[in-house]
C-alpha positions in Angstrom: 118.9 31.8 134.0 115.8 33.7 135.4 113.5 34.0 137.8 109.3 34.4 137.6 106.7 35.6 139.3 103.0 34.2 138.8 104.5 32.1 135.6 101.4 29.9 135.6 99.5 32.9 135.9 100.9 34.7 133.3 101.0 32.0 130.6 97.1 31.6 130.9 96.5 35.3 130.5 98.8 35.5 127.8 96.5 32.3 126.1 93.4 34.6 126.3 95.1 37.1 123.7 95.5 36.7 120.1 99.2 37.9 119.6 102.0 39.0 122.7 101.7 42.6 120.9 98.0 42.8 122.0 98.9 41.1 125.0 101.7 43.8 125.7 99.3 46.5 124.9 96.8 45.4 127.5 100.1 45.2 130.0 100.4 49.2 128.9 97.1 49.8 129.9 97.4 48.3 133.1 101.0 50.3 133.8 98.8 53.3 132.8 95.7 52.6 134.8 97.9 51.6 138.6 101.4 53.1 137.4 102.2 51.8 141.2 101.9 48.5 140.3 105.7 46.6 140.3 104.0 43.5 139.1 102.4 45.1 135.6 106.0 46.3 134.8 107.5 43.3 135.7 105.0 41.2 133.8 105.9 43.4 131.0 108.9 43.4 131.1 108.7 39.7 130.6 106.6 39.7 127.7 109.3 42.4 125.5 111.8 39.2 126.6 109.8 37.6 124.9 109.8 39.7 121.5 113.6 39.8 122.4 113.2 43.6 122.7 115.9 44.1 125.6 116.2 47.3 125.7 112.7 47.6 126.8 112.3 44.7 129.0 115.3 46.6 131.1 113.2 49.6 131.2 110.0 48.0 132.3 112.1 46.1 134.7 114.0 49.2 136.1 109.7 50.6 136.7 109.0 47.7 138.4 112.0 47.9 140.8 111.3 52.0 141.0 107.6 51.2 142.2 108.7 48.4 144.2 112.5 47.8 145.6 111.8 44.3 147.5 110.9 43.6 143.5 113.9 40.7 143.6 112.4 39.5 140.4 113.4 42.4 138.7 117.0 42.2 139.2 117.2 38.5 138.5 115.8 39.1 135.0 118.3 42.1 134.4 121.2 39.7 135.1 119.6 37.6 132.7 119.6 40.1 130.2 122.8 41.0 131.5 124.0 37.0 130.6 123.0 37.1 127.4 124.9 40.9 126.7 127.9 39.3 127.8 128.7 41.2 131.0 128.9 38.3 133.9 130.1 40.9 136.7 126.8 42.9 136.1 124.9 39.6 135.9 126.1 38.7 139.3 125.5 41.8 140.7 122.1 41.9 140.0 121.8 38.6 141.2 123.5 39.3 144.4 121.1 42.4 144.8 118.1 39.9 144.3 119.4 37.4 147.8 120.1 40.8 149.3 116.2 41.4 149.0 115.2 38.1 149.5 117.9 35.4 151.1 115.3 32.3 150.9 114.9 32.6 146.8 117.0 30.2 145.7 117.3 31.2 141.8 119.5 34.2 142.1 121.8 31.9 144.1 121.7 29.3 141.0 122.6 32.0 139.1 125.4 33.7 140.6 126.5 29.9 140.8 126.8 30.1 137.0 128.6 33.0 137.2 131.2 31.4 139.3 131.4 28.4 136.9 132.0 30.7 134.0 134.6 32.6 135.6 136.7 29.2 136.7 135.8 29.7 140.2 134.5 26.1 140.5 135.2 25.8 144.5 133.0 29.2 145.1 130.6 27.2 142.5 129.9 24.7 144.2 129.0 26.4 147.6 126.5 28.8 146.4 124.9 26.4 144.5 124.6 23.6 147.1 122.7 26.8 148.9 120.4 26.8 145.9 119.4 23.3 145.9 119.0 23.8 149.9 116.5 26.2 149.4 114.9 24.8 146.6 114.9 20.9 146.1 113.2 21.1 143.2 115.7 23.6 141.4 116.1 21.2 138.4 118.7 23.8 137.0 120.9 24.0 140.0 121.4 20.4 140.4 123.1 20.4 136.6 125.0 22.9 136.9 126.6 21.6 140.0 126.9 18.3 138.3 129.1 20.4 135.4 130.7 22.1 138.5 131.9 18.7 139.7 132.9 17.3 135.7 134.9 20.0 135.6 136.4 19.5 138.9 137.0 15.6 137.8 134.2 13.9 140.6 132.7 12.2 138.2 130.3 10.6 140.9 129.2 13.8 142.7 128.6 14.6 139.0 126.9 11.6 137.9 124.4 12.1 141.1 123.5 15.6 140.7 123.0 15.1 137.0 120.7 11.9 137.2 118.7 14.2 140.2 118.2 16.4 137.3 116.6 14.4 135.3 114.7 12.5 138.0 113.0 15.5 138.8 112.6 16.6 134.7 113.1 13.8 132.7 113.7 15.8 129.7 115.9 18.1 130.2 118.5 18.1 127.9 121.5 19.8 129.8 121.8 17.1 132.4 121.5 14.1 129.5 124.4 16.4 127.8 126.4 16.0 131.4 126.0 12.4 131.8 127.0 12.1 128.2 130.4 14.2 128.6 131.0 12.0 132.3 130.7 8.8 130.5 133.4 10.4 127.5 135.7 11.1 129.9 135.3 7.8 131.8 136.0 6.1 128.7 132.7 4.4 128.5 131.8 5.3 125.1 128.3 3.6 124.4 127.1 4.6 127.5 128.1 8.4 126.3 126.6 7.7 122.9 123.7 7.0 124.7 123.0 10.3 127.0 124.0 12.3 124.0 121.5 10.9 121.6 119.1 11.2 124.5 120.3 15.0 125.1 119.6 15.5 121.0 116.1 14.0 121.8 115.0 16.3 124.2 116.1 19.2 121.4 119.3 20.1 123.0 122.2 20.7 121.0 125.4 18.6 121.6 128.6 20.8 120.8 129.6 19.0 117.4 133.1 18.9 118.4 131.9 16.5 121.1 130.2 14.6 119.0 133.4 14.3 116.5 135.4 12.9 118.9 133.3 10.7 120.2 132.6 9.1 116.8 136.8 9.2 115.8 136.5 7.3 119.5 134.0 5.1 118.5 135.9 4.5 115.1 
């Protein structure tokens, strides 16, 4: 989950320091120097996620949407932060606060789509993050977790299709090779499964080892 502003733009400055502390102090002296800037919080913010020092990231977060409400950034990264505490009715609420400000960004959509996934609502899942991929057909992301959406909802093609768009469009990431793995397990077709999961371990993602028990008992 997440959303960025100026990513590119941000990793390249970041190159030009010698450590994400001096990087971060240089980010201070900007807040200092235009303290009306949303963007030099925001950026700031992103760099203490970084350091995983969340307590300041929601801080610098909170300036930027104080010198800036249209900031939808902002509120996508609290309800990131907001994931990872644990609290999915605050992570959606950011993220609904975020396509308040702006309707046409998809990844706040993505992400309440998670939200709906976690929480069982599959149906309400599957709508918001059909938006998503409408507004952004690139939204690598979206299309897998619509593809779990649909495993879970047992259409194993609409899953199969959304997972392999995945992976057209990023052809290593792991969460949609983990997908096609757990379709092709619950089809039955067990090398084909072996296959996507040893390709999902590949790409450095971690297959839940109690999927990977049963499919070797299955596999005798």
């Amino acid at each position: 989950m997440g959303g960025t502003l100026n990513q590119e733009k941000r990793m390249k400055d970041l190159k030009e320091y010698q450590s994400l502390d001096e990087y971060i102090e240089d980010l201070k002296n900007q807040v200092a120097q235009s303290p009306e800037c949303a963007i030099h919080y925001y950026n700031l913010g992103v760099a203490y996620l970084s350091k995983r020092d969340f307590e300041r990231a929601k801080k610098a977060f909170w300036d930027a949407i104080s010198a800036s409400s249209e900031m939808a950034e902002a509120y996508v990264q609290l309800g990131g932060i907001a994931m990872y505490e644990g609290d999915l009715e605050k992570c959606f609420e950011y993220n609904k606060k975020a396509s308040q400000i702006r309707p046409r960004f998809a990844v706040p959509y993505g992400n309440m789509g998670f939200v709906y996934l976690q929480q069982g609502e599959i149906d309400k899942a599957i709508r918001i993050l059909k938006r998503a991929i409408s507004l952004d057909p690139q939204y690598v992301q979206a299309y897998t977790t619509l593809s779990s959406a649909y495993l879970i909802d047992k259409d194993y093609d609409l899953a199969k299709e959304h997972a392999l768009k995945a992976i057209e469009l990023q052809p290593m990431f792991g969460p949609a090779y983990n997908n096609l793995g757990l379709i092709f397990l619950e089809l039955g077709d067990l090398p084909k499964a072996k296959e996507y999961f040893d390709k999902a371990v590949e790409t450095g993602y971690e297959v839940a080892p109690e999927v990977l028990e049963e499919l070797e008992e299955k596999l005798g």
